[in-house]
MIZAMI-442742 format. One record per atom (N, C-alpha, C, O): x, y negated, z negated. Coordinates in steps of 0.1 Angstrom, whole numbers, padded with zeros to 4 digits, always signed. Layout:
REM MIZAMI-442742
XYZ/...
//
This chain:
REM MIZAMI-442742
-1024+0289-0463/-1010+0286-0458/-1000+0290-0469/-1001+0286-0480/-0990+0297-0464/-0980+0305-0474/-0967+0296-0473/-0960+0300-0463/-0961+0282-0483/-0951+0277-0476/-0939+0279-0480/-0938+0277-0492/-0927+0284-0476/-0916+0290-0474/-0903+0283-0474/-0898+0282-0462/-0898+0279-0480/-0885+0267-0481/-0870+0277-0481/-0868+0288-0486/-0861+0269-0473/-0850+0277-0467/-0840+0269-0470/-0843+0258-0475/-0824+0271-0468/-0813+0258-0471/-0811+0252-0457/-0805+0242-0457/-0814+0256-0448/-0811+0254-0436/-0814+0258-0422/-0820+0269-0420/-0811+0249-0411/-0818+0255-0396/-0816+0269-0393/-0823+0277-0387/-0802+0270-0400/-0797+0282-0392/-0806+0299-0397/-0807+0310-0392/-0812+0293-0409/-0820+0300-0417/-0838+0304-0411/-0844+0314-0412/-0841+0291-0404/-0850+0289-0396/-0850+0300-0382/-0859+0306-0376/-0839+0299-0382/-0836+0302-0364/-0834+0320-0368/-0841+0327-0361/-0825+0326-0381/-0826+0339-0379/-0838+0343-0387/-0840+0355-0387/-0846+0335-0395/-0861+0347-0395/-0866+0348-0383/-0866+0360-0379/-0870+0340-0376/-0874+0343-0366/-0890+0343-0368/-0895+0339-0378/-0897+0348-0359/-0910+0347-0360/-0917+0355-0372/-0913+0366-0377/-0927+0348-0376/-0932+0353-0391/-0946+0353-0395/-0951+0342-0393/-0953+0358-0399/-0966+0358-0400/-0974+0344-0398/-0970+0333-0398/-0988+0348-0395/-0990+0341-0387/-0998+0329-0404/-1003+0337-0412/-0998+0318-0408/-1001+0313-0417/-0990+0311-0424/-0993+0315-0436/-0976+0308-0424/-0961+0312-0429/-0956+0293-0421/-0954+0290-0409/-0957+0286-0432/-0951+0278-0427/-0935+0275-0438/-0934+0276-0450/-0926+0270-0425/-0913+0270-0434/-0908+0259-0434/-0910+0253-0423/-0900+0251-0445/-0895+0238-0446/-0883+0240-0450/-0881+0249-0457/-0873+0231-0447/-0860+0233-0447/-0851+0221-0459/-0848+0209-0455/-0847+0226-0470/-0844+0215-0480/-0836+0227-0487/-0838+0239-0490/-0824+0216-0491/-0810+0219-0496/-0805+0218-0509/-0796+0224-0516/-0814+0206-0512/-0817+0199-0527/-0812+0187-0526/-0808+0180-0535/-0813+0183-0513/-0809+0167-0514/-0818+0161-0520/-0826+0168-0524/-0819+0147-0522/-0829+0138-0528/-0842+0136-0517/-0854+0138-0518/-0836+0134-0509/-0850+0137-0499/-0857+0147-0498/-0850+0157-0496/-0866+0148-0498/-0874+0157-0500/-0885+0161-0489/-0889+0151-0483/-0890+0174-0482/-0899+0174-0469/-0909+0176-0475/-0909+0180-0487/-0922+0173-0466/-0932+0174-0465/-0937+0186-0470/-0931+0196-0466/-0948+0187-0478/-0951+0208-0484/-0937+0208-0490/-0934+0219-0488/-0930+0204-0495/-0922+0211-0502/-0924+0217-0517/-0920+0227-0522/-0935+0204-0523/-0941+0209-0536/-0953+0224-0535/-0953+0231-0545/-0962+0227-0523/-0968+0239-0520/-0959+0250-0517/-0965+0260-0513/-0942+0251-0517/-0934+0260-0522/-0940+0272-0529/-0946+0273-0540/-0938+0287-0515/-0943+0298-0529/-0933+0308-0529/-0933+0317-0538/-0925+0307-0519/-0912+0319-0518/-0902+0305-0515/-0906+0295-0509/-0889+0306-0521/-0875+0295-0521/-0863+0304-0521/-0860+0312-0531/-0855+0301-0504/-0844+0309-0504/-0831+0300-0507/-0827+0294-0497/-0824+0299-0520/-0814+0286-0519/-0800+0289-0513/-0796+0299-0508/-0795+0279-0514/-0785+0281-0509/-0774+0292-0515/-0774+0294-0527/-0764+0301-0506/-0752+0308-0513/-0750+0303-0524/-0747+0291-0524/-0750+0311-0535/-0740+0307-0548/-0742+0291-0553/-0733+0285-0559/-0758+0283-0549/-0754+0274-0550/-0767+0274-0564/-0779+0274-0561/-0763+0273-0577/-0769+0271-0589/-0772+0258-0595/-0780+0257-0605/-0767+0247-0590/-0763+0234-0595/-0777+0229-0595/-0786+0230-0586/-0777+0223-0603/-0792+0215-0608/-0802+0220-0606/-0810+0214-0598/-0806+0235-0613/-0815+0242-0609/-0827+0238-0614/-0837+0243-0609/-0828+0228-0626/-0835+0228-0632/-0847+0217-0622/-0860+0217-0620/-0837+0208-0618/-0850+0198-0610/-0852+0203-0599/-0864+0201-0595/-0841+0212-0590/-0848+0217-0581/-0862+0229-0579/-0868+0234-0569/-0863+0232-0593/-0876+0241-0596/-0886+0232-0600/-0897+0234-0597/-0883+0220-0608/-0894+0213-0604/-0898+0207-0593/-0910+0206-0592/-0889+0203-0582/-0896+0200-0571/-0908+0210-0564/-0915+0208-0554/-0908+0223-0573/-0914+0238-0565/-0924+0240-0571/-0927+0252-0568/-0935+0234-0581/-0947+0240-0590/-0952+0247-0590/-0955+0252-0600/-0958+0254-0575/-0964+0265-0570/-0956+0275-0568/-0961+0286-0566/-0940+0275-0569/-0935+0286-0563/-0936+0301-0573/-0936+0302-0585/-0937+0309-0566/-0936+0321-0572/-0925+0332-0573/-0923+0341-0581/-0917+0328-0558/-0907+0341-0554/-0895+0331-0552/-0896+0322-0544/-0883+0332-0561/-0869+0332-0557/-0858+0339-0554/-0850+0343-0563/-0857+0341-0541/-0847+0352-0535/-0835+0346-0528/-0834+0339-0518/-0828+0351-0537/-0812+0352-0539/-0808+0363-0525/-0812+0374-0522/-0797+0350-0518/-0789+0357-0506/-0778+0370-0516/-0773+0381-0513/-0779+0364-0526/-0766+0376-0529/-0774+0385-0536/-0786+0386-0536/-0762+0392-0543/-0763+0407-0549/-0761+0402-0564/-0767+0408-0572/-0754+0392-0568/-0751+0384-0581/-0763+0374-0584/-0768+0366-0577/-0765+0379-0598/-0780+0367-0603/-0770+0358-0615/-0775+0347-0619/-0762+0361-0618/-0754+0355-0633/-0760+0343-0634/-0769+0339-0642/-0754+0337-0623/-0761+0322-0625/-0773+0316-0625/-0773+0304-0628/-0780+0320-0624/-0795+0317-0626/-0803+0324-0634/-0815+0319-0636/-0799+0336-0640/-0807+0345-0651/-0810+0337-0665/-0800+0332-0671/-0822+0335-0671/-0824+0326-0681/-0831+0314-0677/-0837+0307-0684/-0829+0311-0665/-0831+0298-0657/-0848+0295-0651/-0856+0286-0650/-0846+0309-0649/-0863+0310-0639/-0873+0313-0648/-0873+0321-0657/-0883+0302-0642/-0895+0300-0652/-0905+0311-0652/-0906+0319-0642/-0914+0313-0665/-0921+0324-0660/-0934+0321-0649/-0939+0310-0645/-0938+0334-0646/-0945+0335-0633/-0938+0334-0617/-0944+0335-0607/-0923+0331-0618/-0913+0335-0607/-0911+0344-0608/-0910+0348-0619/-0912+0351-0598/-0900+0366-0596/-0889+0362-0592/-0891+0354-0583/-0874+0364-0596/-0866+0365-0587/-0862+0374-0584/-0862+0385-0590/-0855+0371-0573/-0849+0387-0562/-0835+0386-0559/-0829+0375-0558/-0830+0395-0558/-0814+0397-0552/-0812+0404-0539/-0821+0411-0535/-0804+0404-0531/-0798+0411-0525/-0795+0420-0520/-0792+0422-0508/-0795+0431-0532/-0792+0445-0532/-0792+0450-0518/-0801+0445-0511/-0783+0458-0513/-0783+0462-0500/-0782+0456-0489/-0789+0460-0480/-0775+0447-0486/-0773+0437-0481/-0757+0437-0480/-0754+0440-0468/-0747+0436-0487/-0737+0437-0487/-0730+0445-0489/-0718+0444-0487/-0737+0461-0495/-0729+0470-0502/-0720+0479-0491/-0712+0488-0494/-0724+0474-0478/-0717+0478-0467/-0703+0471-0466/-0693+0476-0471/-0703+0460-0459/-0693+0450-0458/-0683+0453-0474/-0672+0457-0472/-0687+0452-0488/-0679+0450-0495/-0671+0462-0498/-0659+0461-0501/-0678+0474-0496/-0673+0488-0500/-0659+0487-0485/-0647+0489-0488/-0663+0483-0473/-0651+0483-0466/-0636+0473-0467/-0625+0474-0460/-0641+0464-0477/-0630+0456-0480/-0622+0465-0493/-0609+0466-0494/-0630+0472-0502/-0622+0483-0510/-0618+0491-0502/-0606+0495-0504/-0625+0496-0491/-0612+0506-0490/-0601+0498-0482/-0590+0503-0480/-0603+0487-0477/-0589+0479-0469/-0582+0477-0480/-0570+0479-0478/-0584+0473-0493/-0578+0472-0503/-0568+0477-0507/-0557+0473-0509/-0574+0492-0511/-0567+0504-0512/-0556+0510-0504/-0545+0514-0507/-0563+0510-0493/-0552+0514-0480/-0540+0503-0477/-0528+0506-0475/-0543+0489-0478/-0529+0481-0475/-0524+0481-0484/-0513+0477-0482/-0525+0485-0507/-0518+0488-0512/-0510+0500-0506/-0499+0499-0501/-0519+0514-0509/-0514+0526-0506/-0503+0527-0493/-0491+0531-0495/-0508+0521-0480/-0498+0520-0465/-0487+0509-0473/-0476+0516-0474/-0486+0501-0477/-0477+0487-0483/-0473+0478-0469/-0463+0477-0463/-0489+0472-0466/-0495+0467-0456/-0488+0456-0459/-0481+0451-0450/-0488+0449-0475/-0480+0431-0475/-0466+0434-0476/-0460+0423-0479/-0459+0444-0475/-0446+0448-0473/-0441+0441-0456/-0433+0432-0452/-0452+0454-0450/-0448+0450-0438/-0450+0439-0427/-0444+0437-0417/-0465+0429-0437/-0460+0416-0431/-0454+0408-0434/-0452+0398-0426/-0446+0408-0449/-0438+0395-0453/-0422+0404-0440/-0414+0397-0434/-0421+0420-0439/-0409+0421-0432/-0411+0414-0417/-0402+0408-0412/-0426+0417-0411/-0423+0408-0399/-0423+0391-0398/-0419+0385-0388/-0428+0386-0407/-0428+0371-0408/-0410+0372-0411/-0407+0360-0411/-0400+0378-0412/-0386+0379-0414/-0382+0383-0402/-0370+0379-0399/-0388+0390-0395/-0382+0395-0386/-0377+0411-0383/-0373+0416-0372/-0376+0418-0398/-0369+0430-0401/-0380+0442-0397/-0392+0440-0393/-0372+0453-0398/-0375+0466-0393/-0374+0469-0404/-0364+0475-0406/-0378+0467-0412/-0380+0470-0432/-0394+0482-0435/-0406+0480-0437/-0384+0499-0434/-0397+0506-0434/-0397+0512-0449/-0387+0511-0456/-0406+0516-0452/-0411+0517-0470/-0423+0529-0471/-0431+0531-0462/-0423+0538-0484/-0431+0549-0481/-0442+0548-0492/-0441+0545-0504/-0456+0552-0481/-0467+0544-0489/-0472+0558-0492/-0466+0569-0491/-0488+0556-0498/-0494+0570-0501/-0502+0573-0493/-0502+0567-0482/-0512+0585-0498/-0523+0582-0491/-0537+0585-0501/-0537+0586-0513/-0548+0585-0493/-0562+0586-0501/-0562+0602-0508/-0568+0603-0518/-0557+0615-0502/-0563+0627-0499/-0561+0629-0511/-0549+0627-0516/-0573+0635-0521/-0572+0639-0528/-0572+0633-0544/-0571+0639-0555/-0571+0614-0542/-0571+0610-0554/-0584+0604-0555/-0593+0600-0548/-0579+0607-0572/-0593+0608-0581/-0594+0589-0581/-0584+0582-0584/-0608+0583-0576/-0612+0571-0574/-0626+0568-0588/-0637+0573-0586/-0625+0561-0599/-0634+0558-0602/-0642+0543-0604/-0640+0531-0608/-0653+0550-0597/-0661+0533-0597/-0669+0536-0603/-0677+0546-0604/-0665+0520-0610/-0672+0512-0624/-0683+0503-0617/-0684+0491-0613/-0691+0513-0618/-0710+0506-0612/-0716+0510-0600/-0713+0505-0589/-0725+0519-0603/-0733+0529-0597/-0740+0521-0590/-0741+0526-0579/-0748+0508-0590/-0757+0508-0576/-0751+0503-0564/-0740+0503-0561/-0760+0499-0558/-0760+0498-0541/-0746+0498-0540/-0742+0509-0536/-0734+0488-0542/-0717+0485-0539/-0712+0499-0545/-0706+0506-0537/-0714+0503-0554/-0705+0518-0562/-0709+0529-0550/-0701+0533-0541/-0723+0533-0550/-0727+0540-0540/-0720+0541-0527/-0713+0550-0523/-0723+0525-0519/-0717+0528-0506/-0704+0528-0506/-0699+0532-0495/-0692+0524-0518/-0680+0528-0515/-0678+0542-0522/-0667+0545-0524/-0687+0552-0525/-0679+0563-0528/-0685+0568-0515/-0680+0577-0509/-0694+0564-0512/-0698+0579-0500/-0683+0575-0488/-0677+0585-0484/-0676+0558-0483/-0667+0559-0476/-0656+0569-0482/-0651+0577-0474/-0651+0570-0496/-0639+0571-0497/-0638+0589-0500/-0628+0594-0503/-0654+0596-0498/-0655+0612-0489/-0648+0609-0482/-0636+0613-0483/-0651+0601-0470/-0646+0601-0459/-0632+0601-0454/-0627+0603-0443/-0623+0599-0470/-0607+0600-0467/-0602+0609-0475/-0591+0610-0480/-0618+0619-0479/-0611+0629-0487/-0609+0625-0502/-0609+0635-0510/-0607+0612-0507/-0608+0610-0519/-0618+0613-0529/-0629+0613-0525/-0616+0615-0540/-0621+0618-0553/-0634+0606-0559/-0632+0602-0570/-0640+0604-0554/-0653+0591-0563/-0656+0600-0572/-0659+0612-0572/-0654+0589-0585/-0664+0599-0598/-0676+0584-0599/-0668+0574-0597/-0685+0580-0601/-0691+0572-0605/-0697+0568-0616/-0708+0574-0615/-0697+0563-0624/-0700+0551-0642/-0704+0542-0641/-0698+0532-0637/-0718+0543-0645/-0728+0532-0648/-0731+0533-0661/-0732+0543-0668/-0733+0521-0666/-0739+0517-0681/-0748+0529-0689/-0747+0531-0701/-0757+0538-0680/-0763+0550-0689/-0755+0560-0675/-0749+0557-0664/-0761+0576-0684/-0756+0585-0673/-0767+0587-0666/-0779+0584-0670/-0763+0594-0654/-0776+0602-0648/-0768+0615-0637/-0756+0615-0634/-0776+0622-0632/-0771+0632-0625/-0762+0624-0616/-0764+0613-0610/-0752+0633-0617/-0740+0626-0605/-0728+0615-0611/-0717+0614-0606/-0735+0603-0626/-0729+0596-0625/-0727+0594-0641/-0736+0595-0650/-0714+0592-0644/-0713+0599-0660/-0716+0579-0667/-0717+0569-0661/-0715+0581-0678/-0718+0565-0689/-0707+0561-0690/-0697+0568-0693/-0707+0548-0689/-0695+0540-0696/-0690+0543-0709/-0679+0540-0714/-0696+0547-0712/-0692+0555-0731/-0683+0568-0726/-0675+0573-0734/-0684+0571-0717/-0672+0580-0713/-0659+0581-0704/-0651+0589-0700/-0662+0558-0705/-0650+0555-0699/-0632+0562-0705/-0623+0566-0698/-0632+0562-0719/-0620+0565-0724/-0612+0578-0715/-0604+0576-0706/-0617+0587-0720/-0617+0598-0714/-0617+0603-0700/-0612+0614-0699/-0621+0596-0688/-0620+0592-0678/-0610+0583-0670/-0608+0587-0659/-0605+0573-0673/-0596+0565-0674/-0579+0570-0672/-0573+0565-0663/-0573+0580-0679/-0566+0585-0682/-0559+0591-0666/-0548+0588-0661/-0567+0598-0664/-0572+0607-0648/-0571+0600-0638/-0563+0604-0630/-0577+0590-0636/-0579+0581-0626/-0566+0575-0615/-0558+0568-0620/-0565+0579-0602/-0556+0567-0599/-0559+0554-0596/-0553+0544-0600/-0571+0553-0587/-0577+0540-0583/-0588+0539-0594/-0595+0549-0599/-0590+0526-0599/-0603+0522-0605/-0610+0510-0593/-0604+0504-0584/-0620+0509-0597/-0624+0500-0580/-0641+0497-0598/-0646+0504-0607/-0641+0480-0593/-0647+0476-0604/-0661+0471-0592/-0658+0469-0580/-0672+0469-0597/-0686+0469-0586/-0697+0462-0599/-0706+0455-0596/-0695+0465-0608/-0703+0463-0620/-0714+0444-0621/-0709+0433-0620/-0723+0445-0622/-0725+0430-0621/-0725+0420-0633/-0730+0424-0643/-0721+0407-0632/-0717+0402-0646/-0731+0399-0652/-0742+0393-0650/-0723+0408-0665/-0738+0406-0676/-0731+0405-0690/-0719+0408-0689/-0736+0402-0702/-0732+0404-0716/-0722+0413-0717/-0711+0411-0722/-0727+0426-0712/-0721+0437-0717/-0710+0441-0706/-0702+0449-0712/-0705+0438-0691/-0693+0439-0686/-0685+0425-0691/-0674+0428-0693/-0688+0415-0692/-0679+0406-0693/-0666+0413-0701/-0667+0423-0708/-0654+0405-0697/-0646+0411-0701/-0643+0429-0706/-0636+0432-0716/-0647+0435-0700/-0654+0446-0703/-0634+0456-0699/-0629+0466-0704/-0630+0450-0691/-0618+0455-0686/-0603+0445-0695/-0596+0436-0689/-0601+0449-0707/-0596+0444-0713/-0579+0453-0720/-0577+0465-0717/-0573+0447-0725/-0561+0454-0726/-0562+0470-0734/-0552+0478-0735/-0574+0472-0738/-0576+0487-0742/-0580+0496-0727/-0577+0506-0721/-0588+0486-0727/-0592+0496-0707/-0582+0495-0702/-0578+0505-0696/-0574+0485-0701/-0561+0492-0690/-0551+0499-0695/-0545+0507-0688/-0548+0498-0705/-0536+0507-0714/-0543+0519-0712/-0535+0528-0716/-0555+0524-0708/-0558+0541-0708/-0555+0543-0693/-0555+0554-0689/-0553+0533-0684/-0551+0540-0669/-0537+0540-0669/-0529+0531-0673/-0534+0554-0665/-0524+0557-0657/-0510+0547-0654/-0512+0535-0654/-0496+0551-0652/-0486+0545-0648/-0487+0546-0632/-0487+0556-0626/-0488+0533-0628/-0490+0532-0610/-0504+0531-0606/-0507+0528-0595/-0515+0533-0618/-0527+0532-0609/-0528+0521-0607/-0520+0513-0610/-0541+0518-0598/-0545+0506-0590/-0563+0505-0592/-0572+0513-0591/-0562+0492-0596/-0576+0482-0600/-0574+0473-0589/-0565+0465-0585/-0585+0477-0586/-0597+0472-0572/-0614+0463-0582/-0624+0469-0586/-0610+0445-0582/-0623+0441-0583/-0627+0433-0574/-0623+0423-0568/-0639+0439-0575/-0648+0434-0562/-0662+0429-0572/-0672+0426-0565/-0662+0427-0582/-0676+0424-0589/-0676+0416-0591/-0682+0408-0583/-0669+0412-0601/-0670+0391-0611/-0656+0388-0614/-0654+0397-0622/-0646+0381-0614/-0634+0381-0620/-0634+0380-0632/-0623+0381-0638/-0650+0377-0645/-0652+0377-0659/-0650+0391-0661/-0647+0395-0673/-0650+0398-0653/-0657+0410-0655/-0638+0417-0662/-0637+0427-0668/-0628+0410-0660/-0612+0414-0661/-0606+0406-0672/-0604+0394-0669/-0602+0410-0682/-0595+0398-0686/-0579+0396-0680/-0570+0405-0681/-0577+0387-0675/-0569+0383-0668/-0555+0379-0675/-0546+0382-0668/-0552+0374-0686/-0541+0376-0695/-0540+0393-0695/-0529+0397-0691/-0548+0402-0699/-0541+0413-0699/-0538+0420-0691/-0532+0431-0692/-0543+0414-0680/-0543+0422-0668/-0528+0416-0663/-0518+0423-0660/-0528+0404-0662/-0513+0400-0660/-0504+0404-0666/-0493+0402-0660/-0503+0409-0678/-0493+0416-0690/-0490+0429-0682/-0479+0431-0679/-0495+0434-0679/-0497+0448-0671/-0489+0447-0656/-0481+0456-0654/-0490+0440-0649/-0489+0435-0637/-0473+0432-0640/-0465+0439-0635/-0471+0423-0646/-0456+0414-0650/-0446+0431-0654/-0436+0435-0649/-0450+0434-0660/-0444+0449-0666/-0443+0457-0657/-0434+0465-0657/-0452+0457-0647/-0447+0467-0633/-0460+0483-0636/-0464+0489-0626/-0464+0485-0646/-0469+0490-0651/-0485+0494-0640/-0490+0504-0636/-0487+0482-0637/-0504+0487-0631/-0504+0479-0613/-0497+0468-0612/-0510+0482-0605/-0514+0474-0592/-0523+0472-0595/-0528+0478-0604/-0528+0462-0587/-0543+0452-0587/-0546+0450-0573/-0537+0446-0566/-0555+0450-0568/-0561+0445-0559/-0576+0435-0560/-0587+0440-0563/-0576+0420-0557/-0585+0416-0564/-0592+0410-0554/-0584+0404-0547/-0605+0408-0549/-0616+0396-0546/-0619+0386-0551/-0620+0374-0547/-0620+0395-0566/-0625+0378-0574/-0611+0380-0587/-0603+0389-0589/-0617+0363-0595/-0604+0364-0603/-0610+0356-0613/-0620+0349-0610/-0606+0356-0624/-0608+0343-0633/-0598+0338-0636/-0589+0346-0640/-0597+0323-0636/-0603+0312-0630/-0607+0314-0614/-0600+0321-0607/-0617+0308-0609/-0624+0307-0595/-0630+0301-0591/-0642+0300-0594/-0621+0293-0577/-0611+0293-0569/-0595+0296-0581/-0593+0292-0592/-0585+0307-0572/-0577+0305-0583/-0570+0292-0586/-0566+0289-0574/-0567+0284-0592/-0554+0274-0590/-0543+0274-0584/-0536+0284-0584/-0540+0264-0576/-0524+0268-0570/-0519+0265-0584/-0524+0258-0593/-0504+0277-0583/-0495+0278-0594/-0503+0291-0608/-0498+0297-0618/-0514+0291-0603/-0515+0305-0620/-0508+0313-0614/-0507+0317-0602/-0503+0318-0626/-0494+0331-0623/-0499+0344-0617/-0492+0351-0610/-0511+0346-0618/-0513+0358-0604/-0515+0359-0595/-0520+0368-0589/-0509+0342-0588/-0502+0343-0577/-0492+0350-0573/-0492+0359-0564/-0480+0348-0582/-0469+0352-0579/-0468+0365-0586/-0457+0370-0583/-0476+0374-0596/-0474+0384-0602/-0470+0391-0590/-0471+0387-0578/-0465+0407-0596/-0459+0414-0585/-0473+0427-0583/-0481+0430-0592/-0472+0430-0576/-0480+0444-0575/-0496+0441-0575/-0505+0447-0581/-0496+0429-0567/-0510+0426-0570/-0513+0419-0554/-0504+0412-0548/-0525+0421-0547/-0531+0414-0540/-0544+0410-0538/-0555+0417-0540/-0543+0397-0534/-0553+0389-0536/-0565+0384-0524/-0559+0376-0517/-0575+0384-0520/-0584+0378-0513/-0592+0369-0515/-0596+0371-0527/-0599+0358-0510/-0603+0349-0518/-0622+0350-0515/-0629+0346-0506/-0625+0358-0529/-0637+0364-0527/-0649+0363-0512/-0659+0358-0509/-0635+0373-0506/-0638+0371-0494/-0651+0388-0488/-0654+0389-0476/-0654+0395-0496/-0661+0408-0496/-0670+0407-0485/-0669+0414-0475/-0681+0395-0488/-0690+0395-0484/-0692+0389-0470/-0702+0392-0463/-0679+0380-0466/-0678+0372-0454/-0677+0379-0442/-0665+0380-0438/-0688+0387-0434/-0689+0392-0421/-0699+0383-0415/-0707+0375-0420/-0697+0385-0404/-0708+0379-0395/-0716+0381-0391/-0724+0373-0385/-0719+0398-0393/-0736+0401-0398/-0737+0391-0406/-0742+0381-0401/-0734+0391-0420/-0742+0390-0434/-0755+0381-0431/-0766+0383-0436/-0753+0372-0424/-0766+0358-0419/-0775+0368-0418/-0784+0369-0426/-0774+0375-0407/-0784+0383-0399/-0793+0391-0412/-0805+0387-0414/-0787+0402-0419/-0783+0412-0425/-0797+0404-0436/-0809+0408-0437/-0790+0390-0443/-0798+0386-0452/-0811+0386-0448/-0819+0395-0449/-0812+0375-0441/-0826+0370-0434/-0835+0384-0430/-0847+0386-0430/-0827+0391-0426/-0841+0403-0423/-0849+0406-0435/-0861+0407-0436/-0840+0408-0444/-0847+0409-0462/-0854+0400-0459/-0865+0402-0454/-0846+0386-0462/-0856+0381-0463/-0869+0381-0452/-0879+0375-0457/-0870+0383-0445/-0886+0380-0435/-0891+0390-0440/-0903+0390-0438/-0886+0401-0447/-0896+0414-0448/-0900+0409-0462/-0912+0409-0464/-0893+0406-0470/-0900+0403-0481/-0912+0389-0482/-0922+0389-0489/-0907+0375-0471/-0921+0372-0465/-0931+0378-0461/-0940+0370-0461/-0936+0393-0455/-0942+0395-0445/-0947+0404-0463/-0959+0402-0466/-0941+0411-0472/-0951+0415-0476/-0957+0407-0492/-0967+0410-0499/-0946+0394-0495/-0956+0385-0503/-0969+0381-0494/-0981+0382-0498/-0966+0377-0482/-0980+0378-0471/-0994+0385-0480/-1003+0382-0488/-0989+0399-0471/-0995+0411-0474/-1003+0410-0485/-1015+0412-0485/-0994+0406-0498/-0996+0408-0512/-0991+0422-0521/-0993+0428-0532/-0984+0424-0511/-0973+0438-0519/-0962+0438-0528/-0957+0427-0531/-0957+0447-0533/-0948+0441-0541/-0935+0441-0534/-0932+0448-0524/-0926+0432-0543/-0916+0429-0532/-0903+0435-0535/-0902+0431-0547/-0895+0440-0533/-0881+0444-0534/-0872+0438-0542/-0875+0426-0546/-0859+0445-0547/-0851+0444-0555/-0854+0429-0565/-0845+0420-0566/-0869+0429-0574/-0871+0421-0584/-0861+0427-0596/-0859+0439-0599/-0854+0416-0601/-0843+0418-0612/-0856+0418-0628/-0864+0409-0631/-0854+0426-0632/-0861+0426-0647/-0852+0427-0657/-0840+0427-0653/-0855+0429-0668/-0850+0436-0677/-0832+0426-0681/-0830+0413-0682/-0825+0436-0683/-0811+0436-0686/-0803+0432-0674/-0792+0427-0674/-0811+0437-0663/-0804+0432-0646/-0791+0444-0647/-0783+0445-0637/
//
């Protein structure tokens, strides 16, 4: 018997049927605890939810597989004991989030919050935006999210160059951010938080982009430093378009609320109504082949 712990019914309801010896229990990390929960060998926790990881892995002795609904491990890397694998997401969202960059882009470019603060007024207030054709787009982090937003923004004729931490065919190194930077109108950030992006977008990286360009993050808000990014913003100097931010949730009253040239979503990327669906199929395939005894998909090693 293979036992399988979930955060919830609804979690129950979209695996759906599952091998046959696959029994699943449903625990959140309340104090109560179910039945087989200690015979735990694959544990899917809850979204984003890290908090007291430490006893909730003890409650799991046998477990072997923790797979992460997201695409982000930050919080739990260092955490997991050996003989776990854990798993991420990868592919899973890089759809949904690449289309919030380019809504991004396009309601800066069209001056989309122009025209609804004119109709919440009432006015016929018309204003001349840009468009995609032909500008050079660089995204900062080549897997799954970088990928599926450059292949959309072919699609409007724009320029993707792609930069990942090393090079490889197609996609140049972060060591050749300087140089690159310069060129750019859109930067669109995808990168996942580690040692080496943190703060990675700091008042030297923005002083090399462009007068008018526009920063699109969709990764980690660590991943920005946010004083300098506001110095920039306040000056008229750079657009932003953000998902995430640091501090997060923002505070009512920090100032990039009210900065100018900047718009905000409240790390909202990933919120479609696939995504439930979308996850859980991972997940059951990656049940069906710990089953099996195969190896299982997007295991995070290394540097992540």
């Amino acid at each position: 018997m293979t036992v399988v712990c979930v955060p919830d019914a609804e979690a129950v309801q979209l695996l759906g049927d599952l091998p046959e010896g696959v029994e699943v229990v449903v625990w959140n990390g309340e104090p109560e605890r179910p039945e087989r929960l200690a015979e735990t060998e694959l544990w899917v926790p809850q979204v984003e939810d890290s908090s007291d990881l430490e006893n909730k892995l003890a409650a799991m002795p046998d477990l072997k597989v923790m797979q992460l609904l997201s695409a982000g491990v930050e919080d739990v890397l260092g955490q997991i004991p050996d003989g776990v694998q854990l798993c991420d997401a990868r592919g899973v969202h890089g759809g949904p989030v690449s289309e919030l960059v380019l809504a991004l882009i396009l309601a800066t470019y069209r001056q989309i919050p122009h025209f609804v603060r004119a109709q919440e007024r009432g006015a016929w207030d018309d204003a001349q935006g840009e468009d995609l054709i032909g500008k050079r787009v660089l995204v900062v982090g080549a897997g799954d999210l970088g990928e599926q937003t450059a292949k959309r923004l072919v699609g409007f004729d724009a320029k993707p160059v792609l930069v990942a931490h090393s090079a490889r065919e197609g996609v140049h190194a972060t060591s050749e951010l300087p140089d690159l930077l310069p060129d750019a109108d859109v930067v669109v950030l995808t990168v996942p938080l580690t040692p080496a992006t943190e703060g990675m977008v700091d008042a030297e990286f923005l002083a090399a982009m462009p007068d008018g360009a526009l920063l699109v993050n969709v990764a980690r808000g660590k991943v920005v430093d946010t004083d300098a990014l506001l110095a920039e913003l306040t000056a008229g100097r750079l657009r932003a378009a953000l998902d995430v931010v640091e501090p997060e949730p923002l505070p009512e009253g920090h100032p990039l609320w009210s900065a100018p040239n900047v718009l905000i979503t409240p790390h909202a990327a990933g919120h479609v109504k696939a995504s439930g669906a979308r996850a859980y199929a991972l997940v059951k395939a990656q049940i069906e082949r710990f089953v099996r005894g195969e190896d299982l998909e997007n295991v995070v090693t290394g540097a992540y």
